[in-house]
N, C-alpha and C positions, 0 to 999 in steps of 0.2 A: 528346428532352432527354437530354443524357448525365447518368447516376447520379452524383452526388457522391460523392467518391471517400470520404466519413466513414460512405457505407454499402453501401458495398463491402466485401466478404469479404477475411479476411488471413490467411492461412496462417504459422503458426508451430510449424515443425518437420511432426511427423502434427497438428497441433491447425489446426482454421478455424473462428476468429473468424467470425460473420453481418456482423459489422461491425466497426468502429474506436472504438466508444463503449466508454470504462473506467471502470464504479466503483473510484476511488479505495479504498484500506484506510482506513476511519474508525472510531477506538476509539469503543467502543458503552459500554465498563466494565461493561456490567451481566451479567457469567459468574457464576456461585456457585463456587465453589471451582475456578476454573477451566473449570467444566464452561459447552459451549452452550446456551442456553434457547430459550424461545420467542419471545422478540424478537429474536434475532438471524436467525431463521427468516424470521418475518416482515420485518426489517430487513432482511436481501441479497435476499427473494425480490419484494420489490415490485419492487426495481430491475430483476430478470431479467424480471417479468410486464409491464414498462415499456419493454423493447426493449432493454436497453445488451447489448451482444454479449460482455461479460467482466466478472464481477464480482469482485472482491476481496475473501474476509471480513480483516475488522480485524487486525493485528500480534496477532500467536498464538505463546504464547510457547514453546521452547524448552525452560526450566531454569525451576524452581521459584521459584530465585531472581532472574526474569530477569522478574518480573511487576510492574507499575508499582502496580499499585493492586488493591484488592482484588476489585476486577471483571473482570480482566482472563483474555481465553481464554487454554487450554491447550492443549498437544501435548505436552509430555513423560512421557506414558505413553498405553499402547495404549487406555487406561477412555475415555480425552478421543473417541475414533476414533467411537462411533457416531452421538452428537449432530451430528458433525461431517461424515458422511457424511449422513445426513439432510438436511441443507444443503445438500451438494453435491447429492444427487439433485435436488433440489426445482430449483436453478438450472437442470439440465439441461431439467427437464420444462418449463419456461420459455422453451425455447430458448437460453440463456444457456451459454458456458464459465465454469466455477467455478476461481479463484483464491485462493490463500490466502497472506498474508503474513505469514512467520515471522521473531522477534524477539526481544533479552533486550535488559531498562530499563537493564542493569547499573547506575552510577551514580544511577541516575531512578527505581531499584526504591522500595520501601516508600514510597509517598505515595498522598495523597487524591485522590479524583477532582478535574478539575478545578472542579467546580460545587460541592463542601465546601470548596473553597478552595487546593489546591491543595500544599499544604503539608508535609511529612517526618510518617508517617502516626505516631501515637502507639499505642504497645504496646494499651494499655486500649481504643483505638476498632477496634485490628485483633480484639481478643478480643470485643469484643460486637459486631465483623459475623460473629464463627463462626472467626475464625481460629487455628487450635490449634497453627499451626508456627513461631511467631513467629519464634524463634530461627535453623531452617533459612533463612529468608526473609531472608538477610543481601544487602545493597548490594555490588557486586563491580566493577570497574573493572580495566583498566590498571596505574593505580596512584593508591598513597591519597591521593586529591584529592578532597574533596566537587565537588558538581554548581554547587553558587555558596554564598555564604553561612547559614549553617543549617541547611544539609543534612547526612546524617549522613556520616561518614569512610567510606566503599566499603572492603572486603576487597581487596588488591590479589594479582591471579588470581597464583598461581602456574605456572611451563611446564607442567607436567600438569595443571594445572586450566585453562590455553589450551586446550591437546588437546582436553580429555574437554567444553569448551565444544562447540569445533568441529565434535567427533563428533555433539554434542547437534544439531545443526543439520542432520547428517545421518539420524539417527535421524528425526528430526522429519518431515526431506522422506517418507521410508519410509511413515510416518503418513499424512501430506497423499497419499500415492499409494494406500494403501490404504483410505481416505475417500473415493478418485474427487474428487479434484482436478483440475480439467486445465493448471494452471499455480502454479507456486511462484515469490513476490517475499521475496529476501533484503534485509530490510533493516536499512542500514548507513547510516543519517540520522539526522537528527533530534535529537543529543546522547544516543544509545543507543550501547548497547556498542560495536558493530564501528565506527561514528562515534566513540566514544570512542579507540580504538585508533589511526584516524586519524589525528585531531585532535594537534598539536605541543601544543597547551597541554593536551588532559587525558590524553596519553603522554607521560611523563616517566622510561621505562624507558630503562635502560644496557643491557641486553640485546638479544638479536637480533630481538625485538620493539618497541624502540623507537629513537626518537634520529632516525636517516635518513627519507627518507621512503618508502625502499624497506624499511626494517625496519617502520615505520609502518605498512605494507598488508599486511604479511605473514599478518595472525589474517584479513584479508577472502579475503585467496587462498584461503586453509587450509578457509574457513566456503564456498565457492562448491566449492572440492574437494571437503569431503565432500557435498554436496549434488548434487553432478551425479554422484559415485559410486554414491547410493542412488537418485536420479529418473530416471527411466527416458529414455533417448535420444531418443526421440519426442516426449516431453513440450516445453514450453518454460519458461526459467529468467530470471525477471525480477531487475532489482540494483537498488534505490532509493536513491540520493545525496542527501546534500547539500552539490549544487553551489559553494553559496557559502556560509560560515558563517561571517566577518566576522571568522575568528579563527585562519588559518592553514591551513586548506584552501579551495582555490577551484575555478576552472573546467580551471586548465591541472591541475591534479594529478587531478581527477575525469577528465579526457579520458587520464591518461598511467594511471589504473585501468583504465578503458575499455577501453582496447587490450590489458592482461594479463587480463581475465579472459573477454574476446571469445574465444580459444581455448582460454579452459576450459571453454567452452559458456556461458555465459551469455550471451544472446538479446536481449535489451531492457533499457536504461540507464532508470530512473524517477527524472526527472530535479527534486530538489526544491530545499530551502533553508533553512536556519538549524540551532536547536534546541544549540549548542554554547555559547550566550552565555545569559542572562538574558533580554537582549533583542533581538527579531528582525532579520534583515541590515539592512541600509540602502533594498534594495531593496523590503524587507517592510513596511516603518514606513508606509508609505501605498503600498500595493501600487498600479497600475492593472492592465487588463484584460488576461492572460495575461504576467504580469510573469518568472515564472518561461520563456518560451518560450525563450528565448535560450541558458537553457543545453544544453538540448534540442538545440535549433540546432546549438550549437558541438560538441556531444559525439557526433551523430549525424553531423558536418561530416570533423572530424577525426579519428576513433579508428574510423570508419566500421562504428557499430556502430547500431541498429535502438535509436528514442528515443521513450518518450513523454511527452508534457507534460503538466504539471499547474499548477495556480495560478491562479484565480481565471479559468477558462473557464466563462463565461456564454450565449454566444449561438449559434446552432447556424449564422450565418456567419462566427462570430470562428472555432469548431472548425473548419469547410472549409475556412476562409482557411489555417487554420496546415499544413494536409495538402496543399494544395494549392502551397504557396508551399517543400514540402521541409524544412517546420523539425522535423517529426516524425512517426513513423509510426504513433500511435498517441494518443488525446488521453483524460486520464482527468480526471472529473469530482467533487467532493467535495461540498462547501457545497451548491452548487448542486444536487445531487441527494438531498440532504433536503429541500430547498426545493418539487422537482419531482421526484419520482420517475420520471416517467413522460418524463422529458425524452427520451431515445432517440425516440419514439417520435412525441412534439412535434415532434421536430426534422428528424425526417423527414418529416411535414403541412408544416415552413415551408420545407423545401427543395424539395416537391413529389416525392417519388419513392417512396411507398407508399399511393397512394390507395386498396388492398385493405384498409387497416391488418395486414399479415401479420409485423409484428415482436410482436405482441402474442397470446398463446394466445387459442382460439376465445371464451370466456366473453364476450371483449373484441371480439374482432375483431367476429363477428358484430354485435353491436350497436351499434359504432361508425361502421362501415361501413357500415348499413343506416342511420344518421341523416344519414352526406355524400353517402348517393346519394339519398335523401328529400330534404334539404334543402342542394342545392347551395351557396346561399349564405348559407348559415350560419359564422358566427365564431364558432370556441371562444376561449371565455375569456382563453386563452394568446397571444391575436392581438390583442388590445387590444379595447376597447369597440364596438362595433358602430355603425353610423349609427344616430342616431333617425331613426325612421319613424314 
């Protein structure tokens, strides 16, 4: 039987992938002043003891002021590096390549987590979660455009406060390499900064930063320049979009990025959706099953640059299908691997091509493997209900 090509090995730059399975970056919010804890430990490391061949920790910010909520991780000082390497190690021992994706809220800074509701965070509730910098923690933008109604007015960046952004992004990569990262995702989605910058309706600058839409990508160039300045040429450098955001950037302007920052080394297009409106694309309002693949498609089609998909991939032959069919070289998985951590590794049982169980460390393998050689036919759980006998 030939190996499905979603677990198969992928080389990226000196970095190989065991396989094609991506955890997704999903905010966890739960840092203390920034710093990593022990659920975040546990959090990426089931995934790597699960078999996914590259994990993501969550959008890791930057700038102080570049943090959504008061959970949210850091990198903008060397203190944030050891918690963080910690992680990385722990992936590694897993089998697993460790990625980290670096980010500021700009606009989207100072609010509640989503599950308090959501909301422009109030001075009183950031001082009794421990917050002493209220003031430093100011909203930053483009320009002064709140994020939709209610939200507070963002500081609108000044050109040396673009700069020393940018830098910031490279500093960070430096961090992320000296934590033993093996892959850094810039991201520029989701109605965050470098998305903001983008975006025609929340740039609204007369400067060489705004207006065009070649002026519009200019903070994304500048934020992938300093970053491949400081990440080491072996490494590989992932870009997360949002492909379509219902609000003035779409598919052809993400693919006409594509192509400028492909030979600034950036590696792999993460190809997503929305986060610039209130409310989600059109295609998001009742997603179906890998809704998002298309821009994958078109961005890996045309700008001929190395794509991976994300959105709502469930099934481990909806992921083969989409690797198989050329819509992308890489499929990362979200929701779905809170649900199943251990999906890689399921997914390889339903494709048939690890009957050792050897994506999984000994603890596991051994015991796993000694119950499908004992009980040939045996149905785990994951396989649906079993005939009554």
């Amino acid at each position: 039987m030939t190996k499905p090509l979603l677990f198969t090995p992928l080389r990226l730059r000196e970095i190989t992938l065991r396989n094609r399975v991506v955890v997704a970056p999903m905010h966890q919010y739960s840092a203390v002043k920034g710093f990593a804890t022990d659920w975040h430990l546990m959090n990426a490391g089931r995934y790597a003891a699960g078999g996914a061949g590259l994990v993501f920790l969550e959008s890791t910010k930057v700038d102080r002021r570049g943090c959504g909520t008061v959970g949210d991780l850091g990198i903008w000082d060397d203190a944030f590096v050891p918690q963080l390497a910690r992680i990385a190690d722990f992936l590694h021992q897993c089998g697993a390549a460790a990625g980290i994706q670096l980010a500021h809220a700009g606009r989207k800074a100072r609010s509640q987590r989503p599950w308090e509701g959501g909301r422009p965070l109030e001075r009183a509730e950031a001082e009794a979660a421990g917050i002493e910098d209220w003031d430093a923690w100011e909203p930053v933008a483009p320009s002064a455009l709140p994020a939709h109604d209610g939200a507070p007015l963002p500081h609108e960046l000044t050109r040396a406060e673009i700069h020393a952004t940018a830098e910031a992004w490279g500093k960070a990569a430096a961090r992320a390499h000296a934590a033993g990262f093996d892959a850094v995702e810039i991201h520029a989605a989701h109605g965050f900064l470098i998305h903001e910058f983008l975006s025609p309706l929340a740039n609204q600058r007369s400067d060489e930063y705004g207006g065009s839409e070649a002026n519009r990508m200019r903070f994304a160039l500048e934020v992938c320049e300093c970053v491949r300045s400081t990440w080491p040429p072996g490494y590989p450098l992932f870009l997360r979009l949002s492909a379509e955001d219902d609000a003035g950037w779409g598919p052809e302007q993400s693919v006409a990025l594509a192509r400028l920052v492909k030979p600034m080394g950036v590696d792999v297009i993460d190809c997503s959706s929305g986060g610039m409106l209130a409310t989600p694309p059109a295609s998001a309002l009742k997603p179906a099953y890998g809704y998002q693949v298309p821009y994958a498609e078109k961005i890996r089609k045309e700008a001929r640059i190395m794509t991976m998909a994300v959105g709502l991939i469930v099934h481990a032959e909806q992921a083969e299908c989409i690797l198989q069919e050329g819509k992308a070289d890489l499929v990362a998985l979200a929701r779905e691997m809170l649900y199943n951590p251990n999906w890689a590794m399921d997914a390889a049982q339903k494709l048939g091509c690890d009957a050792e169980f050897s994506l999984v460390p000994p603890p596991y393998r051994y015991w796993l493997a000694r119950r499908a050689a004992t009980l040939p036919e045996l149905r785990p759980s994951t396989f649906g209900e079993a005939a009554a006998k």
